[in-house]
N, C-alpha and C positions, 0 to 999 in steps of 0.2 A: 323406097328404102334409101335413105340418106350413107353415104360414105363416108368413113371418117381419115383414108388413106392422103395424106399426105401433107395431116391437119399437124402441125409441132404440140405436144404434151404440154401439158401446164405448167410453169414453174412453180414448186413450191415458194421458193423465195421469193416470188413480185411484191406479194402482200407485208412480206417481214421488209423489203425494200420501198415499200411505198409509206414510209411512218411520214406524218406530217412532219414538215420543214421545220414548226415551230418547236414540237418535243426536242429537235436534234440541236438546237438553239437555247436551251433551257440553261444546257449546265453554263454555255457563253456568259448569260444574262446573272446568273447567278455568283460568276468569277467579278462581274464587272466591279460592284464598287467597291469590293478590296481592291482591283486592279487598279483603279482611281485613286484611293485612299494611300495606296503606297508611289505610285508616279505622283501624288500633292506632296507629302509628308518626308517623301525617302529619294527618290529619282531625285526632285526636282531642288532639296537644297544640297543633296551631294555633288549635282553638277556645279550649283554655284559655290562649294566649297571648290571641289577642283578648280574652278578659275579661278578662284580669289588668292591659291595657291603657285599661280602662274600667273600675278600679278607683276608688272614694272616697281620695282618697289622705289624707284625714284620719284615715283609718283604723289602724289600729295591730296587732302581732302578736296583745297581748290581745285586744281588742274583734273582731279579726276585718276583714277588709274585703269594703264593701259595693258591689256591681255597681250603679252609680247610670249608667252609661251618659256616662262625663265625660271628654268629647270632649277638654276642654282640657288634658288631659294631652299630648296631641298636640305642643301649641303651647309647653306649657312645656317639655317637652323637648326641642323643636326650638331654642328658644331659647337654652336651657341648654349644650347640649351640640354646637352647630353648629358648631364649630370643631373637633373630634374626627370628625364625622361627614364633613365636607369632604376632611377630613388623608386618611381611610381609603378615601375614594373614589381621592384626588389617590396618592396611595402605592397603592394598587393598581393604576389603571393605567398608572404609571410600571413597577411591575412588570412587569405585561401585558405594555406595548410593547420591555421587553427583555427578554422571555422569545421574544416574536415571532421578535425579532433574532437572539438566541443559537439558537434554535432551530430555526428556518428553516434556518439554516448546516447546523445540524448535522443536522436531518432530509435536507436535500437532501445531503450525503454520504454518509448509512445507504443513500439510498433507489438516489443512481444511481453513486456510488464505491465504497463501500464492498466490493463484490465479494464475494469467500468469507466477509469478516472480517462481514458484515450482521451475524450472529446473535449474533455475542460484545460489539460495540457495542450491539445493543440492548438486550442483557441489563445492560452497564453503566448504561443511561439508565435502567433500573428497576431497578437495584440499591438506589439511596439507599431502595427504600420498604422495604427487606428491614432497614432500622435505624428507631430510635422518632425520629418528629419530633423531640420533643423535645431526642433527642443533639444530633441534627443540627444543629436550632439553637444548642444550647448551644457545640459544636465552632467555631461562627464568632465566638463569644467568645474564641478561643484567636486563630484566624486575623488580626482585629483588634485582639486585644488592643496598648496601647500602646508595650509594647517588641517588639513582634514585627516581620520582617520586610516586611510588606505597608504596615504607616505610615512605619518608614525608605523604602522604596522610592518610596512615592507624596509624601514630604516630599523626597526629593533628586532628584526629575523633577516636583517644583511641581504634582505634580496637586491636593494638596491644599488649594494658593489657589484652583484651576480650580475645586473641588466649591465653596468658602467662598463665589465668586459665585456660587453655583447656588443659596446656601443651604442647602448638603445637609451641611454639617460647620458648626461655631463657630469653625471660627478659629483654632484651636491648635495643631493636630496632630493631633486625635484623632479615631478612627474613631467609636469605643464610642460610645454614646448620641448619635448625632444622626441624622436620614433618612438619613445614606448607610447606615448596615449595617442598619434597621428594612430598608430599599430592596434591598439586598443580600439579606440573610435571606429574602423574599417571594419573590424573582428562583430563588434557587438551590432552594426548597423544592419550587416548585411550576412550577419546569421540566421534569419530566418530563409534565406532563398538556397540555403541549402541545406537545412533540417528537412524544410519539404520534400525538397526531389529526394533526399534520402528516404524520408519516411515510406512514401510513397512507393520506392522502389522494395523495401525491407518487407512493407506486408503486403507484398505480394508471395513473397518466399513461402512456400507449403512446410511447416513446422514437420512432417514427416522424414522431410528431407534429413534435416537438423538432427531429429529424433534417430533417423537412420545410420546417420555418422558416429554418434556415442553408442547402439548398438555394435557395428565395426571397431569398436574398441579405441575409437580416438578420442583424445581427452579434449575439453572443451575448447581449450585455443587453438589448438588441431583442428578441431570441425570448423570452428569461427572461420580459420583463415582457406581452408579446403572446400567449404560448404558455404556458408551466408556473405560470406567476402566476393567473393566471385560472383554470386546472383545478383549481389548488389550494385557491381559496376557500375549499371546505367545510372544509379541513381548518382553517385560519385562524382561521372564525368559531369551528369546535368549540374548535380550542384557547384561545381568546381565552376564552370563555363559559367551559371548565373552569379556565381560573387566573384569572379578574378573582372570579368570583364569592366562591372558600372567601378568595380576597387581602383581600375587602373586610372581610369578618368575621373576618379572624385577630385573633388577642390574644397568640400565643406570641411572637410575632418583635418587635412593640414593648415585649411583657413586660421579655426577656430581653435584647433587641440595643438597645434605647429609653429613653429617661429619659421623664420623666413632660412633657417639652415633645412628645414623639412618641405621646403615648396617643392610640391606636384606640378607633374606637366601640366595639370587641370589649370591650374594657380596661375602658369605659366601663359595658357591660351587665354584664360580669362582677362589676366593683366594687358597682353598686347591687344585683344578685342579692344574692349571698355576701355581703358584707361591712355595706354602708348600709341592707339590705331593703327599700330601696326598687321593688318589685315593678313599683306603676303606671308609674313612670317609665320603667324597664328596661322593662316590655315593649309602653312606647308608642314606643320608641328601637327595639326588636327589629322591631316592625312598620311602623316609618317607612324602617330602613334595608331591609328585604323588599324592600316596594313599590318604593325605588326600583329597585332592583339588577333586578326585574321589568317597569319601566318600561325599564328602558334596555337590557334586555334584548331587548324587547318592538321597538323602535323602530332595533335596531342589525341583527338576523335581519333585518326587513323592509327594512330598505334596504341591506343586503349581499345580499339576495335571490336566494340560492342554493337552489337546487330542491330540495335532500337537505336543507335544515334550515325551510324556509318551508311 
């Protein structure tokens, strides 16, 4: 008769600890070529922005420029160029807050009107990306051009005194080159990146809910801003976050809809790349407009402090 005294118990866990190496290595292999795709694409030319930011700017194409670590590029460019960088902030979310407006509308009728017809209005809100921005913008050079209908219209109902104390036109009559069509151009391009996140976030809402707030005796714009406004958040900040951001950094729409009293920072970085080569400058402007749009980023999520985006 065999003893079994003195023999240690089996671990249940050896077997749950013995998984092959390879399974424990799967999800590794599976991060990797996103892990690649963002160190080629993202790592690798924001480091060569930051040096190119901390460039010798006495440097020259000849001679070559030298990585002296010269901070005060910063500050000259900030100096330089602060009234472009402001404009681009100030113009994007003016855009923002009426893409909010138009879009809201229009998501909350996809989401709880719209009925059989959803799928075919949705498909028109992402129709525009099925054409080149650039038409597109160009096509609002038609729409405000000076003899066109849209500036008779707004000059014989005085809207166009209304924009001149806004500041948003010169004063003449005309649309072309002043903040209202740069303003314009931002608004229409990049209204579908937040009809979506809106739509999206809207039907999800359980119409019970909605239903539940006018049973409680609140009148509809009561419920709206008590009940569907709040569930919506998320979609808000998403779409807030998808059109302030690529708004701030556009260059096409003050390009082509702008005179050079409406140049963007975009306008600004492009010029010194391309054309001035001024490298250091451009890319202490590239990395000062970053940060902010990160900051405020950074500061807008946490105090809209919705659970899906914090």
């Amino acid at each position: 008769m065999t003893s079994t005294a003195g023999v240690a118990p089996a671990n249940p866990h050896d077997t749950a600890t013995k998984a092959p190496r390879g399974r424990k290595l799967t999800g590794y292999w599976l991060v990797l070529p996103g892990a690649i795709w963002l160190g080629l694409f993202f790592v690798v030319p924001f480091y060569s922005l930051i040096s190119t930011s901390l460039y010798d700017p006495d440097g020259s194409v000849l001679t070559g420029y030298d990585m002296s670590w010269h901070i005060a590029n910063f500050g000259d460019a900030i100096s330089q160029y602060h009234q472009q960088l402001i404009r681009s902030l100030a113009y994007a979310a003016t855009a923002t807050l009426l893409c909010l407006v138009i879009g809201y509308v229009l998501a909350y009728a996809i989401a709880f009107k719209a009925g059989r017809w959803k799928n075919l209005m949705l498909v028109l809100v992402i129709a525009p990306f099925f054409t080149s921005f650039l038409l597109r913008t160009l096509s609002w050079k038609l729409i405000l051009a000076d003899d066109g209908w849209v500036v008779s219209f707004m000059s014989w109902t005085h809207l166009t005194d209304l924009l001149n104390l806004l500041n948003l036109t010169s004063g003449d009559d005309r649309l072309l080159a002043t903040p209202f069509a740069v303003i314009a151009g931002l608004t229409y391009n990049f209204l579908p990146f937040m009809v979506l996140p809106l739509y999206a976030s809207l039907e999800k809402i359980d119409i019970r809910l909605i239903e539940a707030a006018g049973d409680l005796y609140a009148s509809p714009l009561r419920g709206f801003f008590r009940v569907t406004f709040p569930l919506s958040l998320p979609g808000v900040v998403a779409g807030t976050l998808l059109t302030f951001i690529p708004a701030a950094g556009d260059y096409i729409n003050a390009q082509l809809l702008g005179s050079p009293n409406e140049r963007m920072v975009g306008n600004v970085i492009q010029s010194l790349f391309t054309t001035q080569g001024d490298y250091a400058a451009a890319g202490a402007l590239s990395v000062t407009l970053m940060v902010i749009i990160v900051a405020a980023v950074l500061v807008y999520v946490r105090t809209a402090g919705t659970e899906e985006l914090v």
